[in-house]
C-alpha positions in Angstrom: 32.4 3.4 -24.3 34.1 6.4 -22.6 33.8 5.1 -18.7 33.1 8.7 -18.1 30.3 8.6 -20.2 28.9 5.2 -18.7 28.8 6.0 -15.3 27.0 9.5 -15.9 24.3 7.7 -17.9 24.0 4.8 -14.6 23.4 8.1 -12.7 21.2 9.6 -14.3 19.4 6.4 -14.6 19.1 6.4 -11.2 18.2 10.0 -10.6 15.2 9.0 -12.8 14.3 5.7 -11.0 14.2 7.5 -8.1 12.6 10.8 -9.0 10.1 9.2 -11.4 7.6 8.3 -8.6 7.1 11.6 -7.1 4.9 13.2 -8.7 1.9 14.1 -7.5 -0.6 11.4 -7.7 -4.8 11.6 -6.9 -5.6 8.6 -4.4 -6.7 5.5 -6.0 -10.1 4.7 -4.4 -12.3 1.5 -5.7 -14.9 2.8 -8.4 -17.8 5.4 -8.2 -20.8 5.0 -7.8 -24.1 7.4 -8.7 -27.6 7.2 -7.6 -30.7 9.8 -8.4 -34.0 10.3 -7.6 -36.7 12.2 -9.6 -40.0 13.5 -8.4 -43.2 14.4 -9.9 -44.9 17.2 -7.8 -48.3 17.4 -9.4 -48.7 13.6 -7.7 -46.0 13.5 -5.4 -44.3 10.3 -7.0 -40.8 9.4 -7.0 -38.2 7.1 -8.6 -35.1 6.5 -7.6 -32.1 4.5 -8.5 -28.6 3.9 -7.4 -25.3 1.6 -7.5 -24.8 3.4 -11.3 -21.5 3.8 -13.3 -22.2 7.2 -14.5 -24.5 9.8 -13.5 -26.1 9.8 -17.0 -27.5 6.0 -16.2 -28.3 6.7 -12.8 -30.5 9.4 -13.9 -31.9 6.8 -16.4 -32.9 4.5 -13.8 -34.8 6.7 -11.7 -36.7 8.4 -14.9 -37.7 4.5 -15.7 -39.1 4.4 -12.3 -41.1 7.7 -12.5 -42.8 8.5 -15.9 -45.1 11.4 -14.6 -45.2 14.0 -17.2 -44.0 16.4 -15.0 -41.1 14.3 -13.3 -37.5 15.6 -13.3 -34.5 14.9 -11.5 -34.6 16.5 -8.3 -31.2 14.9 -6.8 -27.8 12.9 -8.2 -25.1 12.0 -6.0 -21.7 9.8 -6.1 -20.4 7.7 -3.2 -22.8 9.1 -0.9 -26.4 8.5 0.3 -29.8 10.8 -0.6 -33.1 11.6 1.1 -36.1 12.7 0.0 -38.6 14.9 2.4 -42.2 15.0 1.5 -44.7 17.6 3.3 -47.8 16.8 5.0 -49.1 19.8 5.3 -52.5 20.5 3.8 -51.6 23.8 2.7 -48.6 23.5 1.3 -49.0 19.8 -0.1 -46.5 20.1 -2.6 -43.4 21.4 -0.7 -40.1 19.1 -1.2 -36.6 18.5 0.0 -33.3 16.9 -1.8 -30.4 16.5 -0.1 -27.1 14.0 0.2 -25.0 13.4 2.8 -22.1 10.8 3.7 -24.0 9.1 6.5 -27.7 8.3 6.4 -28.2 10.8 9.8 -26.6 13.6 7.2 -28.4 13.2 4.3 -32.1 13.1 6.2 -30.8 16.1 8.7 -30.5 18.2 5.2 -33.2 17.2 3.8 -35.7 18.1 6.9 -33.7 21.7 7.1 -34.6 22.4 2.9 -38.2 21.7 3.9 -38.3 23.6 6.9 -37.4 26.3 4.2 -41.2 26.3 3.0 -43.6 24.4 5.8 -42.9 22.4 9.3 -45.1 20.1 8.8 -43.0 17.1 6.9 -41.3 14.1 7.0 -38.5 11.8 5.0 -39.7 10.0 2.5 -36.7 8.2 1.0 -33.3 7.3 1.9 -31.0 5.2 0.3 -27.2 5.4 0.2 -26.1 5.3 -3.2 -22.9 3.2 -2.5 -23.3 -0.2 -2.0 -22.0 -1.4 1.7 -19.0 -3.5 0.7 -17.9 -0.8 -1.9 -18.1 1.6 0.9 -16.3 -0.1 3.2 -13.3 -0.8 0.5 -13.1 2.7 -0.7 -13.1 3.3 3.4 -10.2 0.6 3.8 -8.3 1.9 0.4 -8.3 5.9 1.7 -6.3 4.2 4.7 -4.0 3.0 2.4 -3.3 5.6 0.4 -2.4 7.6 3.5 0.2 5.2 4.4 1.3 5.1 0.9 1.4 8.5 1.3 3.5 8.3 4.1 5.7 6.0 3.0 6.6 8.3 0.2 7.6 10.8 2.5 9.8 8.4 4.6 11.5 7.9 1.2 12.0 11.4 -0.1 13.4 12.0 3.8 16.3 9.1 3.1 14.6 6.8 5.5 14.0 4.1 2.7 13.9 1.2 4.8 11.2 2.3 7.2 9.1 3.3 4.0 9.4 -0.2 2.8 8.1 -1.5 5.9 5.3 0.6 5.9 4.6 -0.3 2.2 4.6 -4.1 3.3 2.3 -3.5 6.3 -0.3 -1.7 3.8 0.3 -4.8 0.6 -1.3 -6.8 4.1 -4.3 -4.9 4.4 -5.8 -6.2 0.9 -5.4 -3.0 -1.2 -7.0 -2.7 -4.9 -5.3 -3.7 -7.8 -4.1 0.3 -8.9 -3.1 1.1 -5.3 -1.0 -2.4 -4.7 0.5 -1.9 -8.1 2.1 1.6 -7.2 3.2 -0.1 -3.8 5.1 -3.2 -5.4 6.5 -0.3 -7.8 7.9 1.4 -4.9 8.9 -1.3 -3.0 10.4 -2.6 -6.0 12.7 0.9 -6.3 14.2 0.7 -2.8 15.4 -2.4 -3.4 17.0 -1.9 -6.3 18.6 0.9 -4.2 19.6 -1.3 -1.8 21.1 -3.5 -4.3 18.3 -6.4 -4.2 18.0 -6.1 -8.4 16.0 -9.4 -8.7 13.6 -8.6 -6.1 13.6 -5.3 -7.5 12.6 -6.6 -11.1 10.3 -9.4 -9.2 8.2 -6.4 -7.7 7.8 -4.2 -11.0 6.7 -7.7 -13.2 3.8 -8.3 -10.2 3.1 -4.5 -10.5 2.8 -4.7 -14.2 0.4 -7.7 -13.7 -1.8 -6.0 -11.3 -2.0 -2.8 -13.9 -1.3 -3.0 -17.2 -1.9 0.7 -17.6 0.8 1.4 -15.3 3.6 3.5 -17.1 6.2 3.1 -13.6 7.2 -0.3 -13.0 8.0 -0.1 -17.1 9.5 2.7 -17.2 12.0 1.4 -13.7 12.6 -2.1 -15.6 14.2 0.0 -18.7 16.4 2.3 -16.7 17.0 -0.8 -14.2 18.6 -2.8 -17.1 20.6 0.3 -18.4 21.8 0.7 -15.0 22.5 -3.2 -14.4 24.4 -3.4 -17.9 22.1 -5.0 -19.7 21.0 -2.3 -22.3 19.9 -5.3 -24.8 16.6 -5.9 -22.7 15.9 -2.3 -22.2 15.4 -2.2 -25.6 13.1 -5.2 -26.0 10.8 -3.2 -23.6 11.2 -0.1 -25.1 10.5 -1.9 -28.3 6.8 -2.9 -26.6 6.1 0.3 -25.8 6.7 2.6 -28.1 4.6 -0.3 -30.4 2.0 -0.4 -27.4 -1.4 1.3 -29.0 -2.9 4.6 -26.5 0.7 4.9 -24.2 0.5 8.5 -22.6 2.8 10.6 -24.7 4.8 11.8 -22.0 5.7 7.7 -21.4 6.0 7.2 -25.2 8.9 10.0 -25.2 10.7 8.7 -21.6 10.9 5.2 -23.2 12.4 6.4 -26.7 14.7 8.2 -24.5 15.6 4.9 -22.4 16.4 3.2 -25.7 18.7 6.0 -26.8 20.3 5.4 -23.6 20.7 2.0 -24.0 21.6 1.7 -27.3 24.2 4.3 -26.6 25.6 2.1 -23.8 25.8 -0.7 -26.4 27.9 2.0 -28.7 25.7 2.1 -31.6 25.5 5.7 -32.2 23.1 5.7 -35.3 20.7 3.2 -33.0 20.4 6.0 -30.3 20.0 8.7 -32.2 17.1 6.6 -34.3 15.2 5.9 -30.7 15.6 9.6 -29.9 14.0 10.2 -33.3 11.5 7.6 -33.1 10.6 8.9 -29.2 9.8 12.4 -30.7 7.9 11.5 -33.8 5.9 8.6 -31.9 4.8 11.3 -28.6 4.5 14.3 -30.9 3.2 13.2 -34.7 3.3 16.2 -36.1 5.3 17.6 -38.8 7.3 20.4 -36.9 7.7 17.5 -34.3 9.7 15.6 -36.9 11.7 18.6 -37.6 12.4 19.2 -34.4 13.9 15.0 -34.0 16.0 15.5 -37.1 17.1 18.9 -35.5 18.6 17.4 -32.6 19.9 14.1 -35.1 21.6 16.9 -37.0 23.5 19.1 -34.0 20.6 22.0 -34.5 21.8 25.1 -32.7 20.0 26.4 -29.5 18.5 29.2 -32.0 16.6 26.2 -34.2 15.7 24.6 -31.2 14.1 27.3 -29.5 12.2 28.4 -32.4 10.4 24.7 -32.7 9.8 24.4 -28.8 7.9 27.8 -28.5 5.0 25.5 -29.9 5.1 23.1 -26.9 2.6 23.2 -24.3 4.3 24.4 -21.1 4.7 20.5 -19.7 5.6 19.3 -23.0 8.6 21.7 -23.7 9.8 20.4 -20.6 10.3 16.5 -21.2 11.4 18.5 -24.7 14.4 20.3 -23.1 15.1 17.4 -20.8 15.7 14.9 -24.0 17.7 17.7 -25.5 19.5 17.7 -22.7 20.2 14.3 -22.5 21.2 14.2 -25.9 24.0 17.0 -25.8 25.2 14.9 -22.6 25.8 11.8 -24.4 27.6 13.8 -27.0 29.7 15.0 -24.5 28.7 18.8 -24.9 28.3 19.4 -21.1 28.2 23.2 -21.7 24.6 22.6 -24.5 23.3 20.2 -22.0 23.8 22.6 -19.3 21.9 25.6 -21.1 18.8 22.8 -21.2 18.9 22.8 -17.1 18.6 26.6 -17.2 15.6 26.7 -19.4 14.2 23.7 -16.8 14.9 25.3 -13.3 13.9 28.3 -15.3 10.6 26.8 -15.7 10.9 25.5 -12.1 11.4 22.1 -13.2 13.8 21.0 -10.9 13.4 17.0 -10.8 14.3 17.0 -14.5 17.1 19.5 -14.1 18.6 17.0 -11.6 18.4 14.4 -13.9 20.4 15.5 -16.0 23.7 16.0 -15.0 23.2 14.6 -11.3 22.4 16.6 -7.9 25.5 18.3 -7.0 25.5 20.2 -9.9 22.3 20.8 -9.5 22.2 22.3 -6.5 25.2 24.2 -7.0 22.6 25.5 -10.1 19.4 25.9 -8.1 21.2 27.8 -5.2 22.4 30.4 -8.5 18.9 30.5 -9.7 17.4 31.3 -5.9 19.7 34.1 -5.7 18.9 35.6 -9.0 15.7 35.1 -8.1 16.2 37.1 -4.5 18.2 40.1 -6.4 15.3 40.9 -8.9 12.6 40.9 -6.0 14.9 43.5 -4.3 
């Protein structure tokens, strides 16, 4: 292969490993829990029930506990405790109060103000917090981690990969949950393979595969770490799991064809990559115009064919659409195609993927172009 061509594919490997983690990610917090109460106020009886999956069963539960014709769900909450305030006053017997709170002193202050609303005369009745203690305390505990996950993340994006790695080892201490510690060894694993530590690199994304199965990172980092290491055969054995692995996110399912294209185009069989390209596309988006759109791309369609099958791409979708495009022109050499697929991308303000493409100098150089065209139509 054309040296020229092997480094840019290493680089843009390596854009990817590193760009891949930052998106935006919702902390990882042990599992919910719901509680309810229901209250019949013909007799004044209550049921209650709490350390529920769902809010559907928790619901359930209470109802089970209360069968007065009349009884109905007066309260549901998740991860928090509940209070029920009963009046005592003989003229307005059948006053009531709901409320939740995250500390028991909430949930009863609440509760007292509701009744206050119709008589003065009351008091609490129930309160239960709907989260069992040790669960509360581990969500408590992983909501600490997750800001110093966060922070390492930032560290990272600054440059200052070292000190995030620290960090991420000082939270891996703590006794994080299985999802959080497995995005932690993924990240630890990519700054070592920055740092040039590839077998502790690979070591870190296997134990963050075995603490999440579901996790589509550390897999997609060990196919781009063998392209990028030389050994393209391998990529392809993974890439061979996943695109056969049943419920893979689409987005993933497309990334990995791609990886395989990469790798097989490292290993110089042309017809190979263009197969995983096609295979990525039909596999992520099973539809016929999908297909059309692969065999478009296998074929050399022009930018007028390819346009007209992407306008039926959801905005996200077109995106990872015109960043395989992209990636394909590039291994063809076509710098100028691959170029017109970063301007539909920074276009749509896509920048990571842009930068993946044909590597951050250029990039910039294209972003800086875009800003000021950007500046000129505002004035």
């Amino acid at each position: 292969m054309n040296m020229t061509i092997q480094s840019r594919i290493q680089h843009v490997g390596l854009i990817l490993l590193l760009a891949f983690q930052f998106v935006a990610t919702k902390a990882i917090l042990a599992e919910d829990y719901y509680g309810a109460i229901v209250y019949s106020s013909s007799t004044k009886k209550y049921g209650y029930s709490w350390g529920h999956s769902t809010q559907e069963s928790a619901e359930e539960g209470a109802n089970s506990v209360c069968t007065e014709p009349d009884a109905k769900v007066v309260m549901w909450t998740r991860n928090a405790w509940y209070a029920l305030a009963l009046s005592n006053d003989k003229c307005k017997p059948n006053a009531w109060s709901a409320a939740w709170g995250n500390t028991q002193e909430e949930a009863e202050q609440i509760a007292l103000d509701g009744l206050k609303k119709h008589t003065h005369c009351g008091k609490i009745e129930l309160v239960k917090c709907v989260i069992p203690e040790t669960v509360l305390a581990q969500r408590e505990l992983d909501q600490k981690i997750q800001s110093i996950y966060n922070e390492s993340v930032e560290w990272i994006q600054e440059g200052y990969l070292n000190g995030g790695r620290e960090k991420l080892l000082g939270a891996i201490e703590l006794g994080p949950n299985d999802q959080l510690l497995s995005d932690i060894e993924y990240l630890i694993g990519v700054v070592d393979f920055h740092n040039g530590d590839y077998q502790e690199a690979f070591n870190n994304w296997e134990s963050s595969i075995d603490h999440n199965l579901f996790n589509p990172k550390p897999r997609a980092a060990k196919a781009i770490g063998f392209i990028i290491t030389g050994h393209p055969e391998w990529t392809l054995v993974d890439v061979d799991q996943e695109l056969a692995r049943p419920g893979t996110d689409r987005t993933h399912t497309v990334l990995m064809g791609l990886y395989g294209s990469l790798a097989a185009r490292q290993m110089n069989d042309l017809v190979l990559s263009k197969r995983y390209m096609h295979q990525a596309i039909q596999s992520g988006y099973p539809d016929d115009w999908a297909v059309q759109l692969a065999e478009h791309i296998r074929d050399e369609a022009t930018s007028k064919d390819i346009k007209k099958l992407t306008q039926r791409f959801e905005s996200e979708e077109t995106e990872i659409i015109h960043t395989v495009i992209g990636f394909h022109w590039l291994q063809e050499g076509k710098g100028e195609d691959a170029f017109k697929q970063v301007q539909s991308l920074v276009r749509m303000q896509d920048f990571a993927r842009a930068e993946s493409i044909l590597g951050e100098k250029t990039y910039d150089h294209l972003k800086k172009i875009m800003d000021r065209k950007s500046e000129l139509a505002k004035d």
